[in-house]
Structures are given as C-alpha cells and as structure tokens.
C-alpha positions in Angstrom: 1.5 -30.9 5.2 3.1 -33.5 7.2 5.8 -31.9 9.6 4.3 -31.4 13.0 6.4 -27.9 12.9 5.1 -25.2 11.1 7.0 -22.2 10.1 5.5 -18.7 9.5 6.3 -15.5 8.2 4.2 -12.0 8.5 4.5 -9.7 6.0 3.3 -6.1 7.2 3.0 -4.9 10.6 0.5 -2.4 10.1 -2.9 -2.3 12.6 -4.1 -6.1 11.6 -0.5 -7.3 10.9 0.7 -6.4 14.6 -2.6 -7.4 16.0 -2.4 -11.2 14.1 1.1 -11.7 15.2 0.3 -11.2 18.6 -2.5 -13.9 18.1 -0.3 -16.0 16.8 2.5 -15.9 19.5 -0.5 -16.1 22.1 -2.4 -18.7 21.1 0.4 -21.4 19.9 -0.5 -23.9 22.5 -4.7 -23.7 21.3 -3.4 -23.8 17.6 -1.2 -27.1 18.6 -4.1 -28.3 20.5 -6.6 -28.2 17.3 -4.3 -29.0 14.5 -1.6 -30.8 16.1 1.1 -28.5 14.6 3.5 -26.1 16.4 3.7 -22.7 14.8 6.9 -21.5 15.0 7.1 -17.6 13.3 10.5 -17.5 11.7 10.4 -13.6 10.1 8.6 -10.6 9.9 8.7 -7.6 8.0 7.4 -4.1 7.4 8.6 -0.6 6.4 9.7 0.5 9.4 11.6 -1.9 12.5 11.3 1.1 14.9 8.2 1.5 14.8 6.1 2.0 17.6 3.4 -0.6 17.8 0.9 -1.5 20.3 2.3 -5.8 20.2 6.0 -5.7 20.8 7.7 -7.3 18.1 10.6 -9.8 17.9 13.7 -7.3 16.1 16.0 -10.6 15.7 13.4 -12.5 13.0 13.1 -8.6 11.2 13.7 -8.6 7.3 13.8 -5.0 5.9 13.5 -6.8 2.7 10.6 -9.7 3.2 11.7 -11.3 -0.2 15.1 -12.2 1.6 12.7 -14.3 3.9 11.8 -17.0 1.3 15.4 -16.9 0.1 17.1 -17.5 3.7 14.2 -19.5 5.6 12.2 -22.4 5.1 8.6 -21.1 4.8 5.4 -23.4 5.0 2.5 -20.2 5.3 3.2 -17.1 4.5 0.6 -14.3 5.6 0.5 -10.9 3.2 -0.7 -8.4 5.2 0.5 -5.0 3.3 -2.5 -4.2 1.4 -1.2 -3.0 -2.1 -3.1 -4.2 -5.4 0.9 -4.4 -6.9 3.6 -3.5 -5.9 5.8 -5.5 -3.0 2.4 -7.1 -2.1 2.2 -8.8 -5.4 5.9 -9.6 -6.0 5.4 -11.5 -2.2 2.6 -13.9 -2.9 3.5 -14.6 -5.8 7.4 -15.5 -5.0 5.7 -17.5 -2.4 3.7 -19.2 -4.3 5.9 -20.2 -6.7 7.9 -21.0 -4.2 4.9 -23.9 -2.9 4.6 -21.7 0.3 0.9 -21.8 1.7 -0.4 -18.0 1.5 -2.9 -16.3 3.4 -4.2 -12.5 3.1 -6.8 -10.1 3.7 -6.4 -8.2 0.9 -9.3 -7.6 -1.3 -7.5 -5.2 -3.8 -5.2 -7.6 -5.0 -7.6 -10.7 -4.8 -10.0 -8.2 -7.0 -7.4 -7.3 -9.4 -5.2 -10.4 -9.6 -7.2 -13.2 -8.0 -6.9 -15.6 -11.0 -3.6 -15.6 -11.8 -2.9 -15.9 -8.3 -5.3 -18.9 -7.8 -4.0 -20.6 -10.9 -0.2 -20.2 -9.7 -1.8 -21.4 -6.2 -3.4 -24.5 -8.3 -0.2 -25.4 -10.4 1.8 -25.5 -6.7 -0.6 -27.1 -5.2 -0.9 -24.4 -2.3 -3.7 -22.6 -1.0 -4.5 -18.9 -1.1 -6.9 -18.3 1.5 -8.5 -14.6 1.5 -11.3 -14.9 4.0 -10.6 -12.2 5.7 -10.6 -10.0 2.6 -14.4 -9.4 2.8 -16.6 -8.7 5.3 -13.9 -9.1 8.0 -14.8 -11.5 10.9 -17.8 -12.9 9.1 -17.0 -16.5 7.3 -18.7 -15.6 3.9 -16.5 -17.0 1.9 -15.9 -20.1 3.4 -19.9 -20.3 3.7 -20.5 -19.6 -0.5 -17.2 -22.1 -1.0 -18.2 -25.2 1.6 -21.5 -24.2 3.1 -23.8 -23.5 -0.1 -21.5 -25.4 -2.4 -24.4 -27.4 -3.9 -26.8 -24.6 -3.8 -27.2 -22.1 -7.1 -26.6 -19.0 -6.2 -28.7 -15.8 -8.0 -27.7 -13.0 -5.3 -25.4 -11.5 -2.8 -25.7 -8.3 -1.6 -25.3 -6.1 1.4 -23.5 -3.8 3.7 -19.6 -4.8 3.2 -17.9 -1.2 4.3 -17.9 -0.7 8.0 -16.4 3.0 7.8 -19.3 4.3 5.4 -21.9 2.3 7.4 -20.8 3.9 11.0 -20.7 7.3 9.0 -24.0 7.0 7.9 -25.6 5.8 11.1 -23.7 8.1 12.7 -25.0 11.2 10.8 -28.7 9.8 11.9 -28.1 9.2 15.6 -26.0 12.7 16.1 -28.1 15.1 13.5 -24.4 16.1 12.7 -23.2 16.5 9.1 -20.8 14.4 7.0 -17.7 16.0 7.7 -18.4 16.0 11.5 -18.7 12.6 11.3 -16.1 11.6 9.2 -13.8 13.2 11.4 -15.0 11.4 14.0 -14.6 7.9 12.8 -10.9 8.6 11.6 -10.4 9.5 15.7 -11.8 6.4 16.4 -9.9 4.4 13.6 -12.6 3.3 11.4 -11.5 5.6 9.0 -7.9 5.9 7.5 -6.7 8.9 9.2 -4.9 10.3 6.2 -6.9 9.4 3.4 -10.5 7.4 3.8 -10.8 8.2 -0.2 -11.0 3.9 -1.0 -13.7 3.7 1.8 -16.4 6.3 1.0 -15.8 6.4 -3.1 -17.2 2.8 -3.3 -14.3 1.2 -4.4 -13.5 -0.8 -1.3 -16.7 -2.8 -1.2 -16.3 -3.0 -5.1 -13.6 -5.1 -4.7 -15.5 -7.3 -1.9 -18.2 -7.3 -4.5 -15.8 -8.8 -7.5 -14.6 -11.5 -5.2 -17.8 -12.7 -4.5 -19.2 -12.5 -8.0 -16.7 -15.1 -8.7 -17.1 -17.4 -5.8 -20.9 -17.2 -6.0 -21.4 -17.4 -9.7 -18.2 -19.7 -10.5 -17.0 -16.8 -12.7 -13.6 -15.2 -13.8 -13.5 -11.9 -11.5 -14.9 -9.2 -13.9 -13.0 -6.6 -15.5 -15.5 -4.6 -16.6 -16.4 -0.8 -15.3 -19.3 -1.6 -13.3 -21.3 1.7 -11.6 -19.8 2.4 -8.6 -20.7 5.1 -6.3 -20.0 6.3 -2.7 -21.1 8.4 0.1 -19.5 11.7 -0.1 -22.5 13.8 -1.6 -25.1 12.6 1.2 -25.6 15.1 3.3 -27.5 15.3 6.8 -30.2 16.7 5.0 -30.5 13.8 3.0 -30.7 11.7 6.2 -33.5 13.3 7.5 -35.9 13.3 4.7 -35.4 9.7 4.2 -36.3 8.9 7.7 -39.1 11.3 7.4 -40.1 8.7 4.5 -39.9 5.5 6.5 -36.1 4.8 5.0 -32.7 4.8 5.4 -29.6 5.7 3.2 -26.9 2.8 3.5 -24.0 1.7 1.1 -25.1 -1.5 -0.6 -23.0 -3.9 -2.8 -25.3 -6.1 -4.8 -24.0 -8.3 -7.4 -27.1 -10.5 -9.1 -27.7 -12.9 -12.4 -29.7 -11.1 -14.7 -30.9 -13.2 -17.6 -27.8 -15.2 -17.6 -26.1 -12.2 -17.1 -23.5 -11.2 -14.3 -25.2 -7.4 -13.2 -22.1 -5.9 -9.9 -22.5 -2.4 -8.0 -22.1 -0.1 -5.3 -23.9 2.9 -4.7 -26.1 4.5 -1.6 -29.4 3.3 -1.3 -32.6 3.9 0.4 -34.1 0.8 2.4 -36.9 0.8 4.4 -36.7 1.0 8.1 -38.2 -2.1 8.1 -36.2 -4.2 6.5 -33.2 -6.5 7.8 -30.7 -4.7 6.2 -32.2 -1.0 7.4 -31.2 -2.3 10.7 -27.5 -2.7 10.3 -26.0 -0.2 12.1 -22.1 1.3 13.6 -19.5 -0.6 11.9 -21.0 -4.1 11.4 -21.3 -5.4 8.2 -23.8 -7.9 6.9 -24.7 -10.4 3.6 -27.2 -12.1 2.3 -27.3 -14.4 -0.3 -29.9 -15.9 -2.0 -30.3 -19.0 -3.7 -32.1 -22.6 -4.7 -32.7 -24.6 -2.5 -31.0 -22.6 0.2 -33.8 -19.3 -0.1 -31.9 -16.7 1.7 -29.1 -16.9 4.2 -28.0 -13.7 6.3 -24.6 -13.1 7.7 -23.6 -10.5 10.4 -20.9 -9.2 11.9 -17.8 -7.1 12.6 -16.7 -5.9 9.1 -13.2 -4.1 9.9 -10.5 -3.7 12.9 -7.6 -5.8 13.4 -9.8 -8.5 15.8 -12.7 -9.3 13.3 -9.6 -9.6 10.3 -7.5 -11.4 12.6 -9.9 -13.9 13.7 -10.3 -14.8 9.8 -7.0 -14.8 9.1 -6.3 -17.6 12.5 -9.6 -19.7 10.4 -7.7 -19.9 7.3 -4.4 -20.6 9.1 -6.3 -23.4 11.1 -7.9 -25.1 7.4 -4.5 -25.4 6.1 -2.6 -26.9 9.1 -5.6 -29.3 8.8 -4.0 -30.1 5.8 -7.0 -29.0 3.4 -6.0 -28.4 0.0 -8.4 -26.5 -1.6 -9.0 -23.9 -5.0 -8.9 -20.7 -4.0 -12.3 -20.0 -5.4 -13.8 -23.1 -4.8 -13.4 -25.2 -8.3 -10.7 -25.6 -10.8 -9.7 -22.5 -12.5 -10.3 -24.2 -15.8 -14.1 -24.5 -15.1 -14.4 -20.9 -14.3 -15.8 -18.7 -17.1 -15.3 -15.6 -18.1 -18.9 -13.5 -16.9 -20.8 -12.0 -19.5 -22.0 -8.6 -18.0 -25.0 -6.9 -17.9 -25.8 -3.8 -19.3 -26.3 -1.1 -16.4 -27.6 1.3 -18.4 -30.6 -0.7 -19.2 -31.4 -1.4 -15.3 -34.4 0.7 -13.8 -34.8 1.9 -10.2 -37.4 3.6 -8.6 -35.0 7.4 -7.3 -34.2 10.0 -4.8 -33.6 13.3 -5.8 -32.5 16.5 -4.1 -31.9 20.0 -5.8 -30.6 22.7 -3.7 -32.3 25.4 -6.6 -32.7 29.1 -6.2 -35.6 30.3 -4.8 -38.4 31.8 -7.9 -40.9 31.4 -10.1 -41.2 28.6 -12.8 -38.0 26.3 -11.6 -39.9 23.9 -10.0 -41.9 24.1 -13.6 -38.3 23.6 -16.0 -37.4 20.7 -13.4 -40.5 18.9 -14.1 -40.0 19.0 -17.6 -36.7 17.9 -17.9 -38.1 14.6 -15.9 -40.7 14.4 -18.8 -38.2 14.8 -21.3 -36.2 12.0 -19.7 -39.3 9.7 -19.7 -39.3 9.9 -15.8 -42.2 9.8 -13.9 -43.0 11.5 -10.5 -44.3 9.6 -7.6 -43.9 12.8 -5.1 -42.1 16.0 -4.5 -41.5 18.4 -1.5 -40.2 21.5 -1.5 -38.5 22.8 1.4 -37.3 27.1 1.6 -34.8 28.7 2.8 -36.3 32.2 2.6 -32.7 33.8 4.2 -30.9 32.4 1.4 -33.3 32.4 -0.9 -33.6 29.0 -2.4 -34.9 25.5 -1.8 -34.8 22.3 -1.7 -36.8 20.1 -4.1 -37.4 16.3 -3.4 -38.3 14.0 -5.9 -39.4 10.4 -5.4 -39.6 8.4 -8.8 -41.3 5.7 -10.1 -38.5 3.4 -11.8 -36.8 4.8 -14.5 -34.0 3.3 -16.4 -30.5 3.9 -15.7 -29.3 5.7 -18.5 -32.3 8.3 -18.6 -31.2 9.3 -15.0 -28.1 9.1 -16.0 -29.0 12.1 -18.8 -31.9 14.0 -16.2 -28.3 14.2 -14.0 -26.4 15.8 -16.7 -29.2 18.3 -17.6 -29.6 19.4 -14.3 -26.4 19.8 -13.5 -26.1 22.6 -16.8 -29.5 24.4 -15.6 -28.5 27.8 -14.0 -31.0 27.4 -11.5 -29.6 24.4 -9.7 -27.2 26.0 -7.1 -25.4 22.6 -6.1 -24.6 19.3 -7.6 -27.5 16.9 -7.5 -28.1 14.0 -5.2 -29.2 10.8 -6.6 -29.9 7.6 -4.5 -31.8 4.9 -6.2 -34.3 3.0 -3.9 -34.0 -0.8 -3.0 
C-alpha cells in the first residue's frame, strides 16, 4: 500500500460500528502520525440513515445499499461490522475481497463458519482479513498465537471468552439474586442483547471464538464438526451457592486442546476452584491462556465486549495494514493448513456436579444411587438439602471422573425417573 491517502468504508453502524467511526474521524491526525497515511472515510452504511446514534454520522457518504460503495468509490479497507454469519455480511467481504480491498471485522460467526474460504480469497488477492477483534474483544490474542508464539507449539487454549455470561454469573454470586434477575440486569446495562441474548448464554458465541482459535493455535482447517457445547441457562443461584460452599466457582469456559494428535473443542459451565487464576475472573472481562513448548503458559486479560474494547482491535488491525503488512489471515498459507482430525467427546472423563430437585420420600436417594452404579459412576460426596414446605429436596452429587458418554446416559435416565421434579444440572469440574 503505497498511496499516502487511504480511503475507508464502514459497513454497519450498530453499537461498535458507530463507536469505530467516531475513532476513526477522531484520531486521523494520531493514525497519520504512526503510519504516515491519511484516512479519509469515503461511505458508510447500515439499515437505517435516520437512526438515532450516540456519534453523529456524515448522511452525504450514506449508501442504503453498501455494495454500491465498491461499485462507485475507490476502496483500500473496508471494515464489516454487521455481524451476520451470511447474508449481506458475507456477500460484503467477499465482493471486497475479490475486489483487492483490505478487510477488517469483528465478526466471529462468519470467521467460524467461512473463515477459509475467506482467507483463501484474501490469499489469491493478496489482501488481508484481519479479525482480531472477533475474539476476546480488546485483548490481542490473535495477533499474540499469530506473531507472538509463532515458533512456539501450541497444546492448549482455554478460558473465559463471553463477557455477558461471565458478568451474569459473577453477578448471581455478588447479589444472591437469581438468573433471571440478573439477566435482566445486564441487558439494562448493555452487556446483554436486549432482545434476544440466546447466542450469548447457549454457548455458541464463545464456540465460535473457540473454532477460530483451534485453527490459529493448531494450524488447522476450522472444524466442522458438532463439538459439545453447552451454556448457562440451567444454573441457578442455588447452584452458585453450593459451589462456593465447596471452595469453587461456576464459570463458562472454552477449552480447545490436542488430545493424542487429536483436535478435542468445547464449551460448557465449569467448576474451578476459588483459587485458581481463572476463578478470579470476574464482571465482564474475559481472559486466555494458552499453553505451550517452550512458552509454558501465557495469560491474557481483558475487556471481552463493548464498542471500546472491539474498537480498539479493530484501530490495531487498521494500523498493521496501513503499515503495509501483508499477512495470511491465519498465520500460514492456506495450503499448509490441514483439515483437524477430532476427538471423540464421548470418550472424555470429568470428575461432575450434580443437582436433583427430587421429591421428598423414602428410597429416592436409594434408585439415584443406583442408576450412578449402573452408569459405572462413582460417588465422591452427596448432600441433601429439604424443603419440608414443598416437600422435596435437593441432592448434590460430586463425582469422581466418569466418562462422557455414561453421564451423558445417567442424564437421560434421570431425567425419565418420576421422582426427579426438574431437569438435572450437570457441570463437569476443571
């Protein structure tokens, strides 16, 4: 990239897409002093021109239609900043790359979904597509798997890469209040969508933080294949309270590991203890840690979410391509990434958590017990808790490890007993 004058486009005006361009028309001069290229933004688009936003935005460069941008104006970067895995979002990077327009974007579901064909297009154009900001928000963990540990071999990453379940969670602890309390909360505050948070607490947005870094840590193909993926929405306060009375807490974790040669990715609650690092992250910060040879392991912390923390990765990758660095989008050539072989979940083993709301009588703790035996699940301790108004109880169960797809069937078989009155709670221990 030669020409001193750069020209930009924004696509999506949302919370982080008003929020960059403000950044970018505020901070031309330190942008020109760094790189030695003046930005110049020559169209924006989003759904809505009338929209009120908190930035006031330029109506003159508006495009109701942001592919008429590529058509009509000479683009050099090109942020996405919709957030679909298809739709106009996909049709936009790609028309741009094709078009040998720099792109940069924050969004993990279409990076998840269509990262290598994207990356290869990028390749073949000799672009970049940056996605920095697509995980872990503010926190350079990309760039630091891509450039920082780029000679190191990686076995590990996992953490806490959802800021919305983490603040919900630590929330629920601080407050004593219960899950829908809380959630409501978080939506007032806007760490929640306020319509529906569904992709937050299901597990499916840091499953698609977890894919990306699969392949950038492992020099993989992004995996296709179902992995187990779980979410918060069945921890209750209750829960929250007898793992603290256990020296733990419950927190969201991503993990994705090399198991045997194998690639092993998932999301689900788990109980750490208090002691720990990552028992420690609390509110809305997100962190990582990634272990490797001869690095050992390297922690990373920080804002996960809001428009500031994406923002301020979004302005980095802006910054590495006015600097003129060509790179591949996932740190090698896409012809030297393989395709993972994947790790049978069913056959991985975790010490568990269980809580059954059961009804209050003789022998149920008894059939429970036996249904762990049939299962080939050892108990490591139980406490039973009544609730003589309403006549039941709660039973805990702490287990020694037991594989995957037994608890997977104890599950099932608890959920058909008659004297389990509400759908189980699992959470595996870490």
């Amino acid at each position: 990239m030669i020409n001193r004058k750069i020209n930009i486009a924004v696509i999506g005006l949302g919370q982080v897409g008003n929020y960059l361009l403000n950044e970018l028309n505020t901070k031309k001069k330190d942008i020109e002093i760094k790189t030695g290229k003046k930005i110049h933004i020559v169209g924006i688009s989003a759904k809505n021109k009338n929209k009120k936003r908190r930035f006031k935005i330029n109506k003159s460069i508006f495009f109701k239609n942001p592919l008429e941008i590529i058509k009509s104006k000479k683009v050099d970067v090109l942020f996405e900043v919709i957030g679909q895995s298809d739709g106009i979002s996909k049709k936009i990077v790609e028309t741009a790359l094709k078009n040998k327009i720099h792109v940069v974007t924050p969004n993990k579901a279409l990076i998840s979904k269509h990262g290598d064909y994207l990356s290869n297009l990028a390749e073949k154009n000799k672009v970049n597509l940056e996605f920095e900001a697509s995980v872990a928000g503010g926190i350079p963990i990309l760039r630091t798997i891509k450039e920082g540990l780029a000679t190191n071999k990686l076995n590990k990453v996992y953490g806490i890469l959802n800021g919305t379940c983490n603040y919900i969670l630590s929330e629920m602890e601080k407050t004593k209040q219960n899950f829908s309390i809380v959630l409501n909360k978080a939506q007032s505050l806007g760490y929640a969508e306020p319509g529906n948070p569904k992709l937050d607490l299901n597990g499916y947005d840091a499953f698609a933080k977890i894919r990306i870094l699969s392949s950038l840590a492992f020099n993989k193909k992004i995996s296709k294949k179902k992995s187990l993926m779980e979410g918060i929405e069945n921890i209750d306060y209750k829960d929250i309270e007898i793992a603290s009375q256990l020296n733990f807490r419950i927190k969201l974790l991503g993990i994705t590991e090399i198991i045997n040669g194998k690639l092993f990715e998932r999301v689900h609650p788990a109980l750490v203890k208090k002691d720990t690092y990552i028992g420690n992250v609390n509110g809305v910060m997100n962190a990582v840690i990634v272990e490797g040879k001869p690095i050992g392991e390297s922690v990373l912390q920080g804002e996960g979410a809001g428009p500031g923390a994406t923002s301020s990765a979004l302005m980095s990758d802006l910054l590495s391509i006015l600097r003129g660095n060509i790179k591949y989008p996932f740190g090698l050539p896409g012809i030297k990434r393989k395709k993972p072989i994947c790790y049978n979940e069913r056959n991985s083993s975790n010490s568990l958590y269980l809580r059954l709301e059961v009804k209050d009588k003789p022998g149920v703790l008894s059939e429970i017990t036996k249904l762990l035996a049939n299962n080939r699940i050892s108990i490591q301790r139980v406490i039973q808790i009544p609730d003589n108004k309403k006549r039941s109880a709660s039973i805990i169960i702490i287990t020694h490890k037991a594989v995957e797809h037994r608890s997977q069937n104890l599950i099932k078989s608890l959920k058909k007993n008659n004297n389990v009155i509400k759908k189980p709670v699992l959470v595996r221990l870490f």
